[in-house]
C-alpha positions in Angstrom: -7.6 -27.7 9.9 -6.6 -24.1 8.9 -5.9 -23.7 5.0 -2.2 -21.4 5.6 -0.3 -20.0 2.8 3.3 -19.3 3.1 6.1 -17.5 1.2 9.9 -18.8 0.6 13.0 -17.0 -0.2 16.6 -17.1 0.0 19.5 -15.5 -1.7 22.6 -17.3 0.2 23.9 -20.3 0.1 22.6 -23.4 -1.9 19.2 -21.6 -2.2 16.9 -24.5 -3.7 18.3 -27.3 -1.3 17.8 -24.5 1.6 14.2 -24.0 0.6 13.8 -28.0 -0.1 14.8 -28.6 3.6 12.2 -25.5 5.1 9.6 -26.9 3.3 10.9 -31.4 4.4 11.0 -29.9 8.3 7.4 -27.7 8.2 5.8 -31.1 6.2 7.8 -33.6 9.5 5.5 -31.9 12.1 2.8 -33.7 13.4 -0.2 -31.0 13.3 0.5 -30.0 9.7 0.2 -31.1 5.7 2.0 -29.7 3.0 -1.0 -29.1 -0.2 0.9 -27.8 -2.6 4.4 -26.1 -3.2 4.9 -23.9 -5.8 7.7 -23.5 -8.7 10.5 -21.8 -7.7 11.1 -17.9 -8.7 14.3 -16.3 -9.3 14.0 -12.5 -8.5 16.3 -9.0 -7.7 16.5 -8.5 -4.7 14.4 -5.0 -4.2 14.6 -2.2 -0.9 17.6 -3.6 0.5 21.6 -3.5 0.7 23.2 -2.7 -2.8 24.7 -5.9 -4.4 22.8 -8.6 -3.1 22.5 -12.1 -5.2 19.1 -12.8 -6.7 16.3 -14.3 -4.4 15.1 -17.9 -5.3 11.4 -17.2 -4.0 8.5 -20.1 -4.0 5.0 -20.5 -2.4 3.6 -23.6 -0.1 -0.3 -24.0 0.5 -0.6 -25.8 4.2 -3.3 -27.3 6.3 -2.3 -26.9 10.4 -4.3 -27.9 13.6 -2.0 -25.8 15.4 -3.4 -22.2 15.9 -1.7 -18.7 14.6 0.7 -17.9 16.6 1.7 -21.1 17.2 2.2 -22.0 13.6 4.1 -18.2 12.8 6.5 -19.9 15.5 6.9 -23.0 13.9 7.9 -21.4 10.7 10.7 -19.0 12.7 11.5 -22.1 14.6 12.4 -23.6 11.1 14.7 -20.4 9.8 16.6 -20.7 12.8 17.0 -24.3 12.1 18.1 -23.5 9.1 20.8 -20.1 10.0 18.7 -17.6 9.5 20.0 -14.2 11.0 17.9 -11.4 11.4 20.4 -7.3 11.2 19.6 -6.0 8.2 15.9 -5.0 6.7 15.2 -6.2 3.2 19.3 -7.8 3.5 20.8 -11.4 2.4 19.5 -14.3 3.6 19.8 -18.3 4.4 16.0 -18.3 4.5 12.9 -16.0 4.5 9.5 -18.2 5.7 6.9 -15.8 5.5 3.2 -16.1 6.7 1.1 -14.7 4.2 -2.3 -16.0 5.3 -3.9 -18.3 7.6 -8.0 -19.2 6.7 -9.7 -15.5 6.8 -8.2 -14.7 10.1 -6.6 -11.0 10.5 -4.6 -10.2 13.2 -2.3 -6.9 14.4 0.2 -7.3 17.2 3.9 -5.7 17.2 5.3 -9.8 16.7 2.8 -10.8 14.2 0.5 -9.2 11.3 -1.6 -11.2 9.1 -2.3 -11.5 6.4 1.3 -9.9 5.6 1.2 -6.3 5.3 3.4 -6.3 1.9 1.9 -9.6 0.1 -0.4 -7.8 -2.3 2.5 -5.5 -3.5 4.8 -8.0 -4.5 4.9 -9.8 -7.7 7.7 -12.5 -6.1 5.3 -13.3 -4.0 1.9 -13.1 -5.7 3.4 -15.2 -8.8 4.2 -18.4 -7.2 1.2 -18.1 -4.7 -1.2 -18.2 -7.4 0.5 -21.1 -8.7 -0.8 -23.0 -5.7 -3.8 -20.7 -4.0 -5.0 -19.0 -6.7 -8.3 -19.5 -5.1 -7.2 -18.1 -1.7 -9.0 -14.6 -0.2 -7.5 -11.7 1.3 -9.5 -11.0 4.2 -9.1 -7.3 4.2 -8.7 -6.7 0.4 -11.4 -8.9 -0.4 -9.6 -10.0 -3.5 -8.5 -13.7 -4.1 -4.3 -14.3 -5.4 -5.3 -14.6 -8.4 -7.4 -11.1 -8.8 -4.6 -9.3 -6.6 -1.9 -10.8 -9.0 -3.8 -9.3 -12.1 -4.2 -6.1 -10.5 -0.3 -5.9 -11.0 -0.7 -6.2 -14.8 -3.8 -4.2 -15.7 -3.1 -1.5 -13.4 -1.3 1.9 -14.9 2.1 2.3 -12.8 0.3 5.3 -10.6 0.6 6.2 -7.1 -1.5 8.2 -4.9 -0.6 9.6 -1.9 -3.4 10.3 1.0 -3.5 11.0 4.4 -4.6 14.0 6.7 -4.4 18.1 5.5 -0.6 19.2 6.8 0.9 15.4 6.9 3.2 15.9 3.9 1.9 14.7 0.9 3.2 17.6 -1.4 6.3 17.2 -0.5 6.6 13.4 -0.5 5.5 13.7 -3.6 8.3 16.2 -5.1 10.7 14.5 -3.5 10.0 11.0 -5.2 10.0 13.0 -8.7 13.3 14.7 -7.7 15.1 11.9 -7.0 16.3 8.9 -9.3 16.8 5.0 -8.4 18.4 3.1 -11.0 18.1 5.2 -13.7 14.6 6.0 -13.1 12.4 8.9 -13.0 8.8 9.6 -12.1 6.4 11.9 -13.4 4.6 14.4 -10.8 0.6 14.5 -11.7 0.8 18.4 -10.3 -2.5 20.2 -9.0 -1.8 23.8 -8.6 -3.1 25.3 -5.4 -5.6 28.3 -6.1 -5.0 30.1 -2.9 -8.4 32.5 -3.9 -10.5 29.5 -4.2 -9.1 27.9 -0.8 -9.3 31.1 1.0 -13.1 31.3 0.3 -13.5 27.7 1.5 -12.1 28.0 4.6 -13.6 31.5 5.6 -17.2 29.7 4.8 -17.2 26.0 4.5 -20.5 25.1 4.0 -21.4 28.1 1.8 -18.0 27.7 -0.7 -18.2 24.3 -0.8 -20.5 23.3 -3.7 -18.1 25.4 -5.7 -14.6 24.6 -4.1 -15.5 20.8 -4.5 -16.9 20.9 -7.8 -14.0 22.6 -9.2 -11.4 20.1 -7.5 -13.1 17.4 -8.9 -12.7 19.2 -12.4 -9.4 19.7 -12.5 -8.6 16.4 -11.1 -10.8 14.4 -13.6 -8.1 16.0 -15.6 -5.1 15.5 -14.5 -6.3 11.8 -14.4 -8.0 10.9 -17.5 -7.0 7.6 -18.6 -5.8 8.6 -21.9 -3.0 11.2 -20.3 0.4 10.1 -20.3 -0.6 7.3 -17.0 -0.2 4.0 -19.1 3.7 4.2 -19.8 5.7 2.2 -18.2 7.3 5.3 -15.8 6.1 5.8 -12.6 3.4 8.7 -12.0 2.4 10.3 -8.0 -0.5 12.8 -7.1 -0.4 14.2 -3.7 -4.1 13.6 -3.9 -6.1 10.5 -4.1 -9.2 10.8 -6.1 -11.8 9.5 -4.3 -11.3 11.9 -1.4 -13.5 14.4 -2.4 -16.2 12.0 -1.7 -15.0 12.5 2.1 -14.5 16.5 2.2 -18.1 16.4 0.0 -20.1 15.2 2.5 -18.8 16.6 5.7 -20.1 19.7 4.2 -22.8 19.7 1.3 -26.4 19.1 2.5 -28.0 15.6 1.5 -29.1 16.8 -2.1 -26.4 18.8 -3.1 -24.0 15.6 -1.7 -25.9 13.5 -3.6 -25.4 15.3 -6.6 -21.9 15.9 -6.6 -21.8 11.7 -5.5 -23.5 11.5 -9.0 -21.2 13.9 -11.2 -18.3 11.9 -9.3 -19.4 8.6 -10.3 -19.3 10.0 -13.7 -16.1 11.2 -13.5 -14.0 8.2 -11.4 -15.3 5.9 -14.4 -12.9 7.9 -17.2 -9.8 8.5 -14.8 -6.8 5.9 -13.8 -7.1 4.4 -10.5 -4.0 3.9 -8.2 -2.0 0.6 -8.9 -1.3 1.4 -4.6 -2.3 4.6 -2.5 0.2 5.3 0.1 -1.3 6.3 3.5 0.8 9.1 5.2 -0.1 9.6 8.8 1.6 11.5 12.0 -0.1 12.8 15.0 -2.4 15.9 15.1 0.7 18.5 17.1 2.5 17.5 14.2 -0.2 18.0 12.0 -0.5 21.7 13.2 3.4 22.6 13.4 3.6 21.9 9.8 0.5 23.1 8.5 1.7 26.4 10.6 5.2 26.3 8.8 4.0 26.1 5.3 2.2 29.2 5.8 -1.0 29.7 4.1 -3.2 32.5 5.9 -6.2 30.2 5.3 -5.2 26.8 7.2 -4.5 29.2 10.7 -8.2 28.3 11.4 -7.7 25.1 11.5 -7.8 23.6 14.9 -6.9 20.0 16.0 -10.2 19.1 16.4 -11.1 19.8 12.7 -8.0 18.2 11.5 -9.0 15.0 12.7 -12.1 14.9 11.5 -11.3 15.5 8.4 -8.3 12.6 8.7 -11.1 10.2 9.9 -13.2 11.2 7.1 -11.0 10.3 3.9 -10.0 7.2 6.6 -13.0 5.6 6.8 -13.7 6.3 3.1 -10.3 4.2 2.4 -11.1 1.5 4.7 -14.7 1.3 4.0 -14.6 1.3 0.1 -11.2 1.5 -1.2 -10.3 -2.7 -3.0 -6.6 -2.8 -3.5 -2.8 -2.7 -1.6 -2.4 0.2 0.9 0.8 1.0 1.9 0.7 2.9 5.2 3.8 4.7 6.6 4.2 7.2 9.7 4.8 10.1 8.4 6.3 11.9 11.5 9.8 11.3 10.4 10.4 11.4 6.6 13.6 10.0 6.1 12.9 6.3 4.6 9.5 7.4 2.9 10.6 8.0 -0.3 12.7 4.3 0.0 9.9 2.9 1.5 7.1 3.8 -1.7 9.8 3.2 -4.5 10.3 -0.4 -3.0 7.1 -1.1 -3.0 6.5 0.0 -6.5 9.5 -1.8 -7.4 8.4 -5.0 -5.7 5.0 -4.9 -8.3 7.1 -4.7 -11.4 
């Protein structure tokens, strides 16, 4: 039997007698046994339509014989039982039955991602999951509920924003510190560029870049430090993410002098604030090029596709490889919805 965890929600309707019958119909089929329901939630609703009546959300640990896919369709099976109507992203709803994870299995198609891609940014969900698998692991975090739910609480309310050179990082993070939500404002951690240093970099890599790296992680180690302005309640964004350097270090120090900035980064990294979530901004490499060529810095003109995507596979494999903790990633290609799409998410983990 497959240990599944699920996630309820509803904000129309008779919400608790809506959720009741989801959870009576899943429990009447044959293959599966309801474990354990949680208490249920009462939250804002968060990303979508203006004006929406508060979400009554719960959690339900499950044991199935039936396999993925087939139980994901026996929980949409059960919302259309029960009038769910699928226009509007993030709108009002009869019923929300999400899959949130099912044993350690991951899976990726355009029907069907597990574990859910937004679980381990949202508090409505984390809370009453803990409640009844606080136990449970994320298979690609590596962090049970429980840990992902405290991450939420001990975490500063910091964002970082990666991704490859040219993808828009700069300017997705001016425009989330430009605009206001609700009232709210967040607070740009702003790293100058030193066109000089840069300049030097890229005419000779390898020679410039003991010193280019070495004073990047200086001034970020700054900008960072834990006891700067990051443990307020506001919302703070770097176009940078910290441990990058580690990725654009060894691509082109030598083994000693790699592992001797690794060792004055380990230093630093333990007295700055890590990311509550790192946002992962990617687009193809054309585009990549066209808007590295727009902004216009003599430097970057060198820089060919094929060194671009290095360099995005680099900091890539250094996120998937060692990075514990929510990644939201967004195509950057259009930017319309990205500065809706981060400000949900952080609103999601309050």
């Amino acid at each position: 039997m497959a240990d599944c965890l699920i996630a309820l929600g509803a904000n129309l309707g008779d919400r608790a007698a809506t959720l009741d019958a989801a959870l009576s119909t899943i429990a009447k089929d044959s293959q599966t046994r309801l474990v354990a329901r949680s208490r249920f939630h009462e939250t804002s609703a968060i990303g979508g339509p203006a004006e929406q009546q508060p979400f009554l959300n719960a959690a339900a640990r499950l044991e199935t014989s039936r396999d993925c896919r087939s139980f994901w369709a026996l929980l949409a099976d059960v919302e259309r039982q029960l009038g769910r109507v699928r226009d509007v992203r993030w709108g009002p709803r009869t019923v929300d039955l999400d899959l949130l994870l099912f044993d350690q299995l991951a899976v990726q198609t355009p029907e069907l991602e597990v574990p859910h891609p937004r679980m381990a940014f949202r508090r409505f969900v984390l809370a009453p999951a803990a409640e009844v698998a606080a136990d449970m692991l994320h298979p690609t975090i590596g962090w049970t509920i429980a840990q992902m739910l405290a991450h939420l609480d001990v975490r500063p309310n910091y964002v970082a924003l990666a991704g490859p050179i040219g993808v828009g990082k700069s300017h997705l993070a001016a425009r989330l510190t430009a605009s206001k939500a609700d009232g709210e404002s967040w607070r740009l951690v702003d790293e100058p560029v030193f066109d000089e240093r840069l300049t030097a970099y890229y005419d000779d890599p390898r020679g410039e870049a003991w010193e280019t790296e070495c004073e990047i992680l200086r001034r970020r180690g700054d900008l960072l430090r834990i006891d700067d302005g990051l443990t307020d309640d506001a919302w703070s964004v770097s176009d940078f993410w910290f441990d990058q350097s580690l990725a654009f270090a060894r691509r082109w120090l030598d083994k000693p002098r790699y592992a001797e900035f690794s060792a004055a980064w380990n230093v630093a990294a333990a007295e700055v604030a890590r990311p509550k979530f790192i946002v992962w901004l990617d687009a193809p490499p054309d585009v990549l090029q066209e808007r590295i060529a727009r902004r216009g810095r003599p430097y970057e003109r060198q820089l060919d596709a094929t060194t671009i995507c290095e360099l995005r596979d680099a900091v890539a494999g250094r996120l998937a490889q060692d990075y514990r903790g929510p990644v939201l990633r967004l195509d950057a290609t259009f930017d319309d919805c990205l500065v809706h799409e981060v400000r949900a998410a952080a609103a999601a983990m309050s």
